[in-house]
N, C-alpha and C positions, 0 to 999 in steps of 0.2 A: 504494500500500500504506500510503501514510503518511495519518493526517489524521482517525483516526475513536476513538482512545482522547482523549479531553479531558473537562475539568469541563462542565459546567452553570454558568456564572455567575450567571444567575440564580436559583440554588439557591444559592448558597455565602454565609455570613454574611460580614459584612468582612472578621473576621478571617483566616477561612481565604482568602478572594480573594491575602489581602495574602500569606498564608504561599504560595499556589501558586504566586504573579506571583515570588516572590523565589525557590522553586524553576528557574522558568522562566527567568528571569533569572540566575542563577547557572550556567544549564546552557550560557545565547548565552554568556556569559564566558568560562567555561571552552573551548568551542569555539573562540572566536577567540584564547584564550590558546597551546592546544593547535594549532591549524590554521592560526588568520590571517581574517582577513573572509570567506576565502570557504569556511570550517567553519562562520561566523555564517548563513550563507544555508542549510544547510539544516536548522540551529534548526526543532524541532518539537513537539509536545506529548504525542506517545505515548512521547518518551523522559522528558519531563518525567515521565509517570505512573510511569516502573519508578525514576526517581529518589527519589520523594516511598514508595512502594512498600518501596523497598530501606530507605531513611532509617526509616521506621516501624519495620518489621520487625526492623533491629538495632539502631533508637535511636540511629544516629551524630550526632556531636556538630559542628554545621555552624560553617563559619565564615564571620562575619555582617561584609558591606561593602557598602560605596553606591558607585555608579557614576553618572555622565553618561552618557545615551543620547540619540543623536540622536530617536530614536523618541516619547520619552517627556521633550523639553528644559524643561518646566517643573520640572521637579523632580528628584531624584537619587534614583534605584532602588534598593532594598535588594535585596542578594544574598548567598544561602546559596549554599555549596559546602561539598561535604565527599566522600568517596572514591567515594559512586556517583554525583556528580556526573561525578565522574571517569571510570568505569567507565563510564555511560548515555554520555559524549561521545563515547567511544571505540567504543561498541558502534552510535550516531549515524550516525560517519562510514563503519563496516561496512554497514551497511544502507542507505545512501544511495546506496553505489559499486555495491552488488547491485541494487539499484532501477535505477537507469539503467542500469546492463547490461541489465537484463530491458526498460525501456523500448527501447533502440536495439533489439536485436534483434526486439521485438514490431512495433513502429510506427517503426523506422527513424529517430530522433530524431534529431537531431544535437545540439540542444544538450546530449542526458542523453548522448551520447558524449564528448562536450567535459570534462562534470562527470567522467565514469569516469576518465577521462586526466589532470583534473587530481588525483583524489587516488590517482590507482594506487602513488605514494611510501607514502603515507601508507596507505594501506590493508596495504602488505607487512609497513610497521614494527609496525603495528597486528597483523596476525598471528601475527607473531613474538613478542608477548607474551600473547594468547589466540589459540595453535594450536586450539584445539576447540571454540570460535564461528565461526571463521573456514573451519574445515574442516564445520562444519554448514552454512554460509551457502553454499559452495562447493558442497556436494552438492544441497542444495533446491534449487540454479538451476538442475543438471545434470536433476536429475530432475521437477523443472517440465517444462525445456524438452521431453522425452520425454515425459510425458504430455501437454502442450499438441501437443507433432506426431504422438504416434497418437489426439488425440482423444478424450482419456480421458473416461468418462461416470461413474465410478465419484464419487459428491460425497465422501466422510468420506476417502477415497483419497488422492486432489487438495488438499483444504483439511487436510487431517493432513500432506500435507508444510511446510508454511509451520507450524503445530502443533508439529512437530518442532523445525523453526529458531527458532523463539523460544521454546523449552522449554529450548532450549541456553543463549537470550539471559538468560531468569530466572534461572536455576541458577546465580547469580554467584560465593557461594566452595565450591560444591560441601560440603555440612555436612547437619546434622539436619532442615534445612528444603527440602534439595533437592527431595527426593517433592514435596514439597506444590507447592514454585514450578516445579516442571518440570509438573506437573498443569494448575496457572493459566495459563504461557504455552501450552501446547498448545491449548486452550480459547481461550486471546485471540486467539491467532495464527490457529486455525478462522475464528472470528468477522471477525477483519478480512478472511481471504480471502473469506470468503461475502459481505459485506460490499461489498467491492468489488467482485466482479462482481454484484451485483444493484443496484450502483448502473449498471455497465457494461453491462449485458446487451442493453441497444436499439440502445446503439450499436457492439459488437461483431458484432451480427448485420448491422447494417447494412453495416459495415469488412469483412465473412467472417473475422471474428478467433475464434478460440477464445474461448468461456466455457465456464464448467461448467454454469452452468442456462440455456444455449440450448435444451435439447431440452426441459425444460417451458415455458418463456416463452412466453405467449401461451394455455397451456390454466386452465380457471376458476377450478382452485384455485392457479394460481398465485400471488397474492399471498398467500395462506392459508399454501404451502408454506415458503416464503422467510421468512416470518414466524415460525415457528415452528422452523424451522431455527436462524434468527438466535438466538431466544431460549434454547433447549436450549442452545447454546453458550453463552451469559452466563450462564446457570443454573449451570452447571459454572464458570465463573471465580467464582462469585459464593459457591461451597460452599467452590471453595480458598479463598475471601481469609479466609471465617469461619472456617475451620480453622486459619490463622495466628494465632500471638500476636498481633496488632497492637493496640496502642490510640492512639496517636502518629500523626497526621492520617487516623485510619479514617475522620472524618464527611469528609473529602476524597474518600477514594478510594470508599470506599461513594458518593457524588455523580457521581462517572466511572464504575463498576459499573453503578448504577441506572440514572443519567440522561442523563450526558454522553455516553455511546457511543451512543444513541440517537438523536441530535440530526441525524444528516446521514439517518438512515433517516427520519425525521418530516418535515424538507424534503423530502424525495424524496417520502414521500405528499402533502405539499402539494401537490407540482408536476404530479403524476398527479391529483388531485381539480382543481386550476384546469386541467387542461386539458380532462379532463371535462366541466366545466360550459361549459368554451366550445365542445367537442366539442357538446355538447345546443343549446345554443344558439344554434349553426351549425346545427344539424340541424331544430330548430323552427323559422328565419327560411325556410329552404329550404322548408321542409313551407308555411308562410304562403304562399311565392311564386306557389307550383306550386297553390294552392289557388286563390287570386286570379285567374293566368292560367283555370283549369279555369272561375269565376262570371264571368269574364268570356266564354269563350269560349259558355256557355250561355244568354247574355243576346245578343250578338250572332246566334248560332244561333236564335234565339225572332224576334230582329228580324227574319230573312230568310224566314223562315217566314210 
């Protein structure tokens, strides 16, 4: 579920690289300050986004430190933190402990059971001070898990529940702006479930795992369908973000809107077009072989005659 809101680095001027990296970096901080190393491990970039997100939207006022990072030992990282760094760590480690529950149950993990267990501490404390993240996060697994076991075909059904659970995660102090960011997360939260399973979809069918576009994969317009699905969803996050006040790293997150969330569906057509071509070009060397043996066999035949 994690892994598909991010920048476009390649689009971002320096400045804003350096203002992301020190979002993102402020947020591994915060986690290992809050958690300990192994909150730093599941450091991600879709929290970084509701970070940078939150920060525009009410303008919070960060505060600006350099770190040593094994990661990055030439030099000492700058890092913002400020209260939705706070909030996005917390809401991190929610969505991390629900992720690997959903993995073990789905695929039997063991090591996403291992991660569940070690922060189930921290997940409790964690809900006890957002009861109604936590009791959203709780119900999406309940009612994933029952539509994933009858099967469910219904697509806006299925991808509206995860819709729901990060309309929860947006809506941070509940105020004038709730409508609009519970709008946005519903819309992203679609998009990332659609998302993943059409990146899942080959290999689901192959596992007999649930997806939701099993039952078109494989007909013509399926890449057409997926395609436009995906988009209608970014369409709708993309009308909330315009309808928010933001001016305060908008050429950022219009970069993640536009571009960055695109970036794992674009590899994925790459890797469907090279194989293609080597699919054809398997299929041309075959066609030469079978041709060769047929002028051979004709020319032999002509001999015996």
């Amino acid at each position: 579920m994690f892994g598909y809101i991010h920048a476009n680095a390649k689009e971002l001027t320096e400045e804003n690289k350096i203002t992301y990296q020190a979002y993102y970096c402020g947020l591994c901080q915060q986690l290992k300050k809050a958690y300990g190393k192994k909150g730093q491990m599941l450091l991600n970039y879709d929290m970084t986004f509701l970070v940078i997100l939150l920060s525009g939207l009410y303008e919070l006022e960060n505060t600006h430190q350099a770190y040593n990072c094994v990661r990055h030992p030439g030099h000492r990282q700058n890092v913002w933190i400020n209260d939705a760094t706070r909030y996005a760590a917390d809401m991190n480690i929610l969505l991390s402990y629900h992720n690997s529950l959903d993995d073990w149950r789905d695929e039997h993990s063991v090591p996403k059971k291992m991660i569940a267990r070690a922060f189930r501490d921290d997940y409790e404390r964690i809900g006890a001070v957002y009861p109604r993240q936590c009791r959203a996060l709780e119900q999406y697994l309940e009612q994933l898990a029952q539509a994933e076991d009858c099967r469910e075909t219904n697509v806006d059904l299925v991808a509206g529940l995860t819709g729901q659970m990060l309309a929860e995660i947006f809506d941070w102090r509940q105020d004038e702006w709730s409508d609009e960011l519970r709008c946005f997360g519903f819309y992203m939260g679609k998009f990332i479930y659609l998302m993943d399973a059409y990146e899942d979809c080959e290999k689901d069918l192959k596992n007999r795992q649930y997806n939701i576009l099993s039952d078109v994969y494989g007909d013509d317009e399926y890449e057409i369908y997926c395609r436009q699905l995906l988009t209608s969803m970014m369409a709708e996050c993309a009308k909330s973000f315009e309808r928010l006040p933001i001016l305060r790293h908008a050429d950022i997150l219009r970069n993640v809107l536009y571009s960055g969330v695109w970036t794992r569906y674009e590899y994925k057509q790459l890797k469907l077009h090279k194989r293609e071509l080597k699919e054809k070009k398997a299929d041309a060397s075959r066609r030469t072989k079978e041709l060769k043996k047929q002028q051979k066999g004709s020319k032999n035949s002509g001999k015996s005659l």
